[in-house]
Phi, psi and omega in degrees: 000141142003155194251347168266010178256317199284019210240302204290306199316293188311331196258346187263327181311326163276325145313333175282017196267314201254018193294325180269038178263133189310340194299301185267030160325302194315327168300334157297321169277334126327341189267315198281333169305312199296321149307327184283337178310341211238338194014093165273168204244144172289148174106331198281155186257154179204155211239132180243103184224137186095039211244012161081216191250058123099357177308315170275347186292307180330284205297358170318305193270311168324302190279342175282357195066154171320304180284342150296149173234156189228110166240160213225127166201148219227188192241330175258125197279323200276007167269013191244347166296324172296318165267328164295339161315304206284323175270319164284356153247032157267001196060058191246096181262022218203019201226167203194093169310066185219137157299092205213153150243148266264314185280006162247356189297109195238149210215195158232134201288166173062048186261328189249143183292305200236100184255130200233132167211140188231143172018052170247311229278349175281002174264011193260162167299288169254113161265326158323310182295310193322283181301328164317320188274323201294297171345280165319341162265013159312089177320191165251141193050043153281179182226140153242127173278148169216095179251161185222190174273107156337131155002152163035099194254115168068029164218166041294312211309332196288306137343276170306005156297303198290335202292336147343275157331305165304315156331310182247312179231120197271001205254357212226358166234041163251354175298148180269120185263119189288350166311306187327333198266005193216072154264349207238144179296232244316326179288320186291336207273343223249321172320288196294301230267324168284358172253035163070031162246133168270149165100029206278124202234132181230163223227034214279119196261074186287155175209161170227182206210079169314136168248131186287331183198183168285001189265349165345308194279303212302307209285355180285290188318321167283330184262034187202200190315277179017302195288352176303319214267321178301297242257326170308357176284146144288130182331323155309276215311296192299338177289308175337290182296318180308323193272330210265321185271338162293322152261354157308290176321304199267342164284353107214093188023075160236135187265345173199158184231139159345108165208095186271194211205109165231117191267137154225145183239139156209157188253128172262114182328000000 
């Protein structure tokens, strides 16, 4: 694989210790607006990639029904492990777990009603190619979902991170966060238009997120990209950083952090 798919496999495979944490609610909620958009039909089938610990399939699967099907497939096995716990004790018998990556994926074209990636399609390498093939598994009058993050992701806190960081290793907040590259609605739409889709509707969503206390924002930083940039720390660096972004938060008293949002939809003619 591409060293920036084995880079995403490594940093969400360690993430998942903290991924369910209440802390990091908003992937459930973004997975699930991200589904509601599409409002499937009982019966429909839908191919979900890049799909985490199961935030838009579950609700996917929920909406497609018993008689609907859902595959749901991510590059990191232990967040998908995490979603098959949730669906079987959900009774979800219509959901369909692997570990694959996304760009191996060989289909029959016009295979899926609905095809969905949420805070996935900025880890792909060509993302133009990506969404072309994914496209092609798309039925007529199908739906492709595409959602990404918005500007200023996490912050304040998302500062005082990097600022942190930089305090001990200056060479690791010079890195390129692949969220980045999408943040403005027109870049997405500009995306979406270059892998030949049309009908495309983008949706930019401001937000915020509460934190119950300062270590909420750490537990973001560990369960999400964020953790690539912690596990390149030496165990020193991370107590550092660790002590140092906890007390920014709470000297000043900030209670929530940012998390906008830009939804794209487009249906095929």
């Amino acid at each position: 694989m591409h060293d920036a798919k084995l880079k995403a496999q490594a940093t969400y495979n360690s993430a998942a210790d903290y991924y369910d944490n209440p802390a990091l609610a908003f992937w459930e909620r973004f997975g699930r607006a991200t589904v509601e958009r599409l409002n499937l039909q009982p019966g429909a089938s839908v191919l979900d990639v890049c799909s985490g610990a199961g935030a838009s399939a579950i609700p996917a699967a929920r909406g497609v029904g018993p008689t609907g099907s859902v595959l749901a497939v991510d590059l990191a096995e232990n967040l998908l492990v995490l979603a098959e716990g949730k669906a079987r004790q959900l009774g979800l018998t219509n959901l369909e777990f692997r570990v694959s990556d996304v760009d191996a994926l060989n289909f029959s074209p016009e295979r899926f009603d609905a095809v969905v990636i949420v805070f996935g399609i900025f880890f792909l390498p060509d993302m133009v190619e990506t969404l072309t093939r994914l496209w092609r598994f798309v039925k007529p009058h199908g739906q492709l979902a595409v959602t990404t993050w918005g500007p200023r992701l996490w912050e304040p806190g998302s500062s005082l991170f990097w600022s942190a960081v930089d305090d001990v290793r200056p060479d690791l907040t010079r890195a390129y966060n692949p969220w980045d590259s999408l943040t403005d609605p027109e870049a997405v739409r500009a995306l979406l238009l270059s892998a030949g889709i049309r009908d495309v509707t983008v949706e930019p969503v401001s937000g915020t997120h509460p934190l119950r206390s300062p270590e909420d924002f750490w537990s973001i930083v560990l369960g999400s990209g964020y953790r690539a940039t912690f596990d390149a720390l030496t165990e020193m660096e991370q107590r550092s950083v660790h002590a140092q972004v906890l007390h920014s938060i709470e000297e000043h008293h900030i209670t929530n952090v940012e998390t906008n949002v830009v939804y794209a939809t487009a249906r095929k003619s």
